[in-house]
N, C-alpha and C positions, 0 to 999 in steps of 0.2 A: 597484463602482459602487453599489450597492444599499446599504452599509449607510453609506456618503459621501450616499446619499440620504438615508436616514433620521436618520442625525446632522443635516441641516440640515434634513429638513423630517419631524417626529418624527411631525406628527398625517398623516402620507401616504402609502400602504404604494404601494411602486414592485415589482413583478413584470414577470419575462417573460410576453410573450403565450406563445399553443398554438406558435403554429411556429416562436421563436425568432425571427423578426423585427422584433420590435418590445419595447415595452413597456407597461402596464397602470398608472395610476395611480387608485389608488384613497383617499379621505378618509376617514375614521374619524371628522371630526366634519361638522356641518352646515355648515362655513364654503365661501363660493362660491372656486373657484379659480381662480387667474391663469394664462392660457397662455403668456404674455411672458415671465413670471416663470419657470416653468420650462424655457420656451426657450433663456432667461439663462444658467440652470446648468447645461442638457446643453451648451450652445455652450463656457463656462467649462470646461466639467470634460474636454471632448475635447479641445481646444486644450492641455491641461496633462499631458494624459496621453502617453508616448510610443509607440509601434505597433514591434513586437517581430516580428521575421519569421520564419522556422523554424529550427530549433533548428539550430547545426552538427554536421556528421556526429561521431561519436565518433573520438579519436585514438587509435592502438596501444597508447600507455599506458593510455588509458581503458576499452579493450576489454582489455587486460591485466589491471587490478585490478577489472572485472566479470565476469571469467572466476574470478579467484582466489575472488574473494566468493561466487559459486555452488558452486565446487568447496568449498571451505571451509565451506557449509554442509551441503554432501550427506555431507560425510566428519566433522562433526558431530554428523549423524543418523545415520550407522552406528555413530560410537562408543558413541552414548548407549541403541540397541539392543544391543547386544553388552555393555556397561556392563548393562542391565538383566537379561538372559538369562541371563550367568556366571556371576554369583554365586548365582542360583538354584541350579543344577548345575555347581558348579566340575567335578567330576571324572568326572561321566558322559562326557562325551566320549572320553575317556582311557580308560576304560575299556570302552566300545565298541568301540575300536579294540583295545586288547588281547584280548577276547574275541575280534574277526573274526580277530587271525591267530594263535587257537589258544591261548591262555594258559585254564586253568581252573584255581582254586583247590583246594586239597590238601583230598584227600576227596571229591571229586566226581565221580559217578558217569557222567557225558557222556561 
C-alpha cells in the first residue's frame, strides 16, 4: 500500500503510526492537502484489494518435502565437515586405531 501511495502521490510520505493502527501522512512540500482526496484513494485502493484469510494447514506431501529439505540440509553440513576435516589427516584415524589394538612399527622399543 505504501509504495501504491507514493507512486501516485510522490511529494507525500504515507507511514505507519506508533501502534499500527493507523497511518501518518506527511508533505514534503508546502502545498495544502486535500482530505476528500485521499479518502478517494484509501476507499479505491481497499475496495480493489482482496482480504486473504489464514494460510491452509500444510498437506502430508508438503510436510513430506519440508521434512526432506531439512534432513537434506543437516546431512549437507555433515558432509561438508567431514569433506573439510579428511583431507587434512587422511590417515591418522587409521592409524590410531591400529596403534590402540597393538600394531607397533619394526624397531620400536614400546
Amino acid at each position: 500500500m505504501i509504495f501504491s501511495f507514493n507512486y501516485v502521490y510522490p511529494k507525500i510520505n504515507l507511514t505507519k503510526s506508533s501502534n499500527f493502527h493507523g497511518c501518518i501522512l506527511i508533505s514534503v512540500s508546502s502545498e495544502v492537502l486535500n482530505a476528500d482526496e485521499f479518502l478517494q484513494w484509501f476507499n479505491n485502493y481497499f475496495q480493489q484489494v482482496e482480504a486473504f484469510g489464514p494460510a491452509r494447514p500444510p498437506t502430508k506431501v508438503d510436510l513430506l518435502v519440508l521434512n526432506t529439505k531439512k534432513f537434506s540440509a543437516q546431512a549437507m553440513l555433515v558432509l561438508a565437515f567431514l569433506g573439510w576435516i579428511l583431507p587434512v589427516m587422511p590417515g591418522t584415524p587409521f592409524f590410531l586405531i591400529a596403534w590402540a589394538l597393538g600394531w607397533r612399527p619394526k624397531g620400536s622399543k614400546h
